[in-house]
Chimera marker file (.cmm) of the C-alpha trace (Angstrom):
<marker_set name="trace">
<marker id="1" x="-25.850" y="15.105" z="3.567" r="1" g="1" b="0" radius="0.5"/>
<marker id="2" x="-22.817" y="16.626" z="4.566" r="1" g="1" b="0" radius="0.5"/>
<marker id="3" x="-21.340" y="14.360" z="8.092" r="1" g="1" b="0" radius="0.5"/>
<marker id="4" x="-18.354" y="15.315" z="9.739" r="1" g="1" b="0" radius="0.5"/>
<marker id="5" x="-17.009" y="13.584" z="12.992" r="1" g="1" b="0" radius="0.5"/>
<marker id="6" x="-14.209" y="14.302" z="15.223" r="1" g="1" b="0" radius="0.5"/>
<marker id="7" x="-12.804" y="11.840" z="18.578" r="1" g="1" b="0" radius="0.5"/>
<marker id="8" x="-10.039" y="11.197" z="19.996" r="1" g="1" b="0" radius="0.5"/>
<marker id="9" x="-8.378" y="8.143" z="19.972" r="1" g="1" b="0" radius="0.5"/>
<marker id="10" x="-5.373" y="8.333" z="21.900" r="1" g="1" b="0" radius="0.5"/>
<marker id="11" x="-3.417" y="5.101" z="20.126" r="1" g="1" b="0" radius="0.5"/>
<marker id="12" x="-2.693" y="7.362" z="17.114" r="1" g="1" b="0" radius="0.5"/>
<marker id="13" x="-0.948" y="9.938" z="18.963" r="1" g="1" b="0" radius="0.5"/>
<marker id="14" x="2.084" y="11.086" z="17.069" r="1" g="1" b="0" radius="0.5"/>
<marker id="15" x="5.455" y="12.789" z="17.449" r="1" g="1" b="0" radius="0.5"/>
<marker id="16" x="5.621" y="15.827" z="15.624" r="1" g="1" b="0" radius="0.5"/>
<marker id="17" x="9.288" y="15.700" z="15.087" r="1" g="1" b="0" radius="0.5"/>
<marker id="18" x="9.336" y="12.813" z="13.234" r="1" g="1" b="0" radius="0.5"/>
<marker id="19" x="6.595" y="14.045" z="10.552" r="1" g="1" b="0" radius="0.5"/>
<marker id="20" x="8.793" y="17.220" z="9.815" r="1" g="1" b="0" radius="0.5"/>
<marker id="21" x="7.575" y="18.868" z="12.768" r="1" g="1" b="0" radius="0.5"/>
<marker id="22" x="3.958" y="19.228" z="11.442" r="1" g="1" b="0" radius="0.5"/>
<marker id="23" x="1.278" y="18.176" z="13.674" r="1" g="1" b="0" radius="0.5"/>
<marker id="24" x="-1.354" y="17.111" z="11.552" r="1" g="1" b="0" radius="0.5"/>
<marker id="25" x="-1.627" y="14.512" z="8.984" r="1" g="1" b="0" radius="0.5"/>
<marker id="26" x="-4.138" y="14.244" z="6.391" r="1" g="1" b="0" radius="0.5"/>
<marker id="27" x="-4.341" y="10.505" z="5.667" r="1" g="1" b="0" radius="0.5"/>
<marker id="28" x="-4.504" y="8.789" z="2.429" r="1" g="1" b="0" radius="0.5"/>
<marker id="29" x="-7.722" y="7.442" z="0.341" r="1" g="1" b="0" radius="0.5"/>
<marker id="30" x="-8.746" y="4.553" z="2.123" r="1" g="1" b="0" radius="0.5"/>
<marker id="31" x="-7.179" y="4.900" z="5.870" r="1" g="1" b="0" radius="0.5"/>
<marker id="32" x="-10.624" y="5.113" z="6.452" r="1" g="1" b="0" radius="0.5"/>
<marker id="33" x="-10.778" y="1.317" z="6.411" r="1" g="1" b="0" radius="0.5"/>
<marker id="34" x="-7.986" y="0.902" z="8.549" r="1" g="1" b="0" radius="0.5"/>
<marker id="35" x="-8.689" y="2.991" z="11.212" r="1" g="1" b="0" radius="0.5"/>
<marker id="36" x="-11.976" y="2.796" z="14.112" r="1" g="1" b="0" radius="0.5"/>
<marker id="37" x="-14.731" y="5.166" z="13.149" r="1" g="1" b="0" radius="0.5"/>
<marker id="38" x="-17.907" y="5.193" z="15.245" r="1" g="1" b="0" radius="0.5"/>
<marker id="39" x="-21.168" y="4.388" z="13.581" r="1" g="1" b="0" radius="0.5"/>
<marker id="40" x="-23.695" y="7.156" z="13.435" r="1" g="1" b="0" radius="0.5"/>
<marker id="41" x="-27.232" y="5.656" z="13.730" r="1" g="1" b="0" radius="0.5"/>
<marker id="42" x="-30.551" y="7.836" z="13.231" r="1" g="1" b="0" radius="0.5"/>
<marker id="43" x="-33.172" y="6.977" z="15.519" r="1" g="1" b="0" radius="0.5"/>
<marker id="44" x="-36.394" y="6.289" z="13.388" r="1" g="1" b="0" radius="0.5"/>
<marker id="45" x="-35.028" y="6.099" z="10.374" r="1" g="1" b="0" radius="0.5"/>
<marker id="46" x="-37.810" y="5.101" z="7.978" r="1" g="1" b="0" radius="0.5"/>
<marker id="47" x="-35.171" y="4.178" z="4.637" r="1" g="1" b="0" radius="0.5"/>
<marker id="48" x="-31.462" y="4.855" z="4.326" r="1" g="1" b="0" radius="0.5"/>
<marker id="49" x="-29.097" y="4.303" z="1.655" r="1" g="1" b="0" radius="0.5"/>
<marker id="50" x="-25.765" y="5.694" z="0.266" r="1" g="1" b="0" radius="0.5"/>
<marker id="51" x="-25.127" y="6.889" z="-2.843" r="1" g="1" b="0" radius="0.5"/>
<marker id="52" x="-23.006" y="4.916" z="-4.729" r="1" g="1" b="0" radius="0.5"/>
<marker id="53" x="-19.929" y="7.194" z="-6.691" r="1" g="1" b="0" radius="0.5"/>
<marker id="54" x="-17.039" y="6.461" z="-8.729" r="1" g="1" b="0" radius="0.5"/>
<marker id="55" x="-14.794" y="7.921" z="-5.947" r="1" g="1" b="0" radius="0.5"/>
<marker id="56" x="-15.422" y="8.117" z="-2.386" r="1" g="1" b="0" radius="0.5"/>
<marker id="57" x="-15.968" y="12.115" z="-1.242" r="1" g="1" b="0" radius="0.5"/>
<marker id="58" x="-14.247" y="10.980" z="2.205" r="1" g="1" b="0" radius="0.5"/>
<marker id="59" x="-11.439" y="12.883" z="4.021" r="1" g="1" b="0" radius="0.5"/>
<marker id="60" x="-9.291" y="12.329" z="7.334" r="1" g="1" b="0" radius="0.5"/>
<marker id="61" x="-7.148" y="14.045" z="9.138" r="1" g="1" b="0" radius="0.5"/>
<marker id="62" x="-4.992" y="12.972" z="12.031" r="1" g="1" b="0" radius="0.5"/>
<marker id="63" x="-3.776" y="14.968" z="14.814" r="1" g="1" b="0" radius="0.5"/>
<marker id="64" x="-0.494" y="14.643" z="16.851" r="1" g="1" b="0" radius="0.5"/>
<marker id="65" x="-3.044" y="14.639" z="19.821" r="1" g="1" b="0" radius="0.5"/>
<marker id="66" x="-4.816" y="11.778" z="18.441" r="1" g="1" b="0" radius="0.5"/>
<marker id="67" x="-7.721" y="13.721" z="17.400" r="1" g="1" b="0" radius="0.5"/>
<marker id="68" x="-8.790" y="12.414" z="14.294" r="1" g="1" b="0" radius="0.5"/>
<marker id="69" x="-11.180" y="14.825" z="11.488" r="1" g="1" b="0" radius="0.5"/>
<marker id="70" x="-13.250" y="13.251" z="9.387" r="1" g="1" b="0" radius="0.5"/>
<marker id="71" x="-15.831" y="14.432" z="6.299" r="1" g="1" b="0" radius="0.5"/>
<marker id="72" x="-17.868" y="12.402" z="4.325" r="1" g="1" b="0" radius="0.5"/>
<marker id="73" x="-20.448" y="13.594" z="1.703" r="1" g="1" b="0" radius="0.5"/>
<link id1="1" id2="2" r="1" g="1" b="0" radius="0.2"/>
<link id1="2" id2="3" r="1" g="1" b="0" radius="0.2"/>
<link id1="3" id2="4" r="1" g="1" b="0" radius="0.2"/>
<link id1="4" id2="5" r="1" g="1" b="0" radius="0.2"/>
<link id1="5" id2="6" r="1" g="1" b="0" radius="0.2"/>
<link id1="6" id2="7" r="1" g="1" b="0" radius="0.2"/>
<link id1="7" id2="8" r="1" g="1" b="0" radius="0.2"/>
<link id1="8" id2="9" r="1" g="1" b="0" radius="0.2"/>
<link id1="9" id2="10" r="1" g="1" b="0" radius="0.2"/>
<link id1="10" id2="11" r="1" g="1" b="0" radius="0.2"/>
<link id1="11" id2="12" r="1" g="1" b="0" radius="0.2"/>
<link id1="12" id2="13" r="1" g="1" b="0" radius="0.2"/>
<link id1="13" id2="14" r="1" g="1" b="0" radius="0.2"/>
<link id1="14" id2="15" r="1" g="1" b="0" radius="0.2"/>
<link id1="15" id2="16" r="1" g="1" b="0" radius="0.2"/>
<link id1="16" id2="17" r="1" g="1" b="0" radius="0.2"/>
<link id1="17" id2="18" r="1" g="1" b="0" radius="0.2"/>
<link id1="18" id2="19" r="1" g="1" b="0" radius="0.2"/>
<link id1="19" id2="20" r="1" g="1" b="0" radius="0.2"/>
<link id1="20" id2="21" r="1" g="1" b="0" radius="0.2"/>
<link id1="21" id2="22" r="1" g="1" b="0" radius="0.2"/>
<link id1="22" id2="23" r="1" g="1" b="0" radius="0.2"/>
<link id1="23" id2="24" r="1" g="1" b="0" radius="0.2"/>
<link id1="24" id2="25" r="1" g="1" b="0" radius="0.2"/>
<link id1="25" id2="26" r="1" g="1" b="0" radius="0.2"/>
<link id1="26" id2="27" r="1" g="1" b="0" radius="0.2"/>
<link id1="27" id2="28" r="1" g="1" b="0" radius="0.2"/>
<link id1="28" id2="29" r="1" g="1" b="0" radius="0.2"/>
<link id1="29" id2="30" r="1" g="1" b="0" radius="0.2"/>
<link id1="30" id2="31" r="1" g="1" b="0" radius="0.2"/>
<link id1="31" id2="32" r="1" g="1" b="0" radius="0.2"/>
<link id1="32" id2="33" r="1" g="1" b="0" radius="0.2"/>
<link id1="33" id2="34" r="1" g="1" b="0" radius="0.2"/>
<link id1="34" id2="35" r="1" g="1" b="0" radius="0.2"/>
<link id1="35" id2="36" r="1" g="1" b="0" radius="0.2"/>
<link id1="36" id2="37" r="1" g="1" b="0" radius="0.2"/>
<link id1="37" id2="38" r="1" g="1" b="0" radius="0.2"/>
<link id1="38" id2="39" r="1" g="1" b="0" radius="0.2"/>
<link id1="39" id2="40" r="1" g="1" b="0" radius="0.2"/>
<link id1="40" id2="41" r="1" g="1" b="0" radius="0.2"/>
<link id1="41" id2="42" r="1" g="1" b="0" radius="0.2"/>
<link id1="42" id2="43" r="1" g="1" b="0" radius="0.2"/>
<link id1="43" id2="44" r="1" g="1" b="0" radius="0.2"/>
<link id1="44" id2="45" r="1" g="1" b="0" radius="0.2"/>
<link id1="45" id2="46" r="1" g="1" b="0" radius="0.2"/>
<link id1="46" id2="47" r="1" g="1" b="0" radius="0.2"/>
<link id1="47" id2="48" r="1" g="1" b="0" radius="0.2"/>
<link id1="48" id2="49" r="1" g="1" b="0" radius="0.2"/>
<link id1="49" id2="50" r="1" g="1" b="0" radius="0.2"/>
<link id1="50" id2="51" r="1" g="1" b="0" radius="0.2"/>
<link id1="51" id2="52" r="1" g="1" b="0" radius="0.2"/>
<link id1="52" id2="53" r="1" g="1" b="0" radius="0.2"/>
<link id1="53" id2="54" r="1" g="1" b="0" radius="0.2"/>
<link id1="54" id2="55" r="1" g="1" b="0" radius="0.2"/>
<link id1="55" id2="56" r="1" g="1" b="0" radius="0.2"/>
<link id1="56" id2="57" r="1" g="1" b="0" radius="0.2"/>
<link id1="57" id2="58" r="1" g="1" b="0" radius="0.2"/>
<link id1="58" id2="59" r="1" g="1" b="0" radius="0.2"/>
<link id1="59" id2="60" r="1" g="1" b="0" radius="0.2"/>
<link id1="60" id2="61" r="1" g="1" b="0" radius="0.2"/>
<link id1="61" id2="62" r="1" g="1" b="0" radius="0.2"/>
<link id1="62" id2="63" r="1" g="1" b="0" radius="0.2"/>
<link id1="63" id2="64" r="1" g="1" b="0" radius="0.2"/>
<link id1="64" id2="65" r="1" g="1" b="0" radius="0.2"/>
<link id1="65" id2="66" r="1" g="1" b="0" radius="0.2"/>
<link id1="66" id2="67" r="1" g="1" b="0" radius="0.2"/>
<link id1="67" id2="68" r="1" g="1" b="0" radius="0.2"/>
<link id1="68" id2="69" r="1" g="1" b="0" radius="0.2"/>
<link id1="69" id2="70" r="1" g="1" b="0" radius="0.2"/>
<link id1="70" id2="71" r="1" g="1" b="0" radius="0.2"/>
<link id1="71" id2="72" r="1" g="1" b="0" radius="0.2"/>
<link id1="72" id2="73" r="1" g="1" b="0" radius="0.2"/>
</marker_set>
């Protein structure tokens, strides 16, 4: 399965100036644990599990807006 989420969150807003005027940030391996992601839930579910990999196949990207991108395999 291939999920990708996108929300705003307002309290990572970011001036552009000070990230050499670029207004988008792709985020380091692990943000993910520091930042608020909302739980996706299937309703009736019979059995779910995640594969378990050497590396995560995550990616996030923050936006100046606050919009945060994020892809997980």
């Amino acid at each position: 399965m291939y999920l990708r989420q996108q929300w705003l969150d307002s309290r990572l807003s970011f001036n552009p100036a000070a990230n050499y005027n670029s207004t988008m940030l792709k985020l380091e391996d692990k943000a993910w644990n520091r930042i608020w992601i909302p739980e996706v839930v299937f309703r009736n579910e019979k059995m779910a599990s995640f594969h378990d990999v050497s590396t995560a196949n995550r990616m996030m990207r923050l936006h100046d807006t606050g919009h945060v991108w994020y892809v997980a395999k």
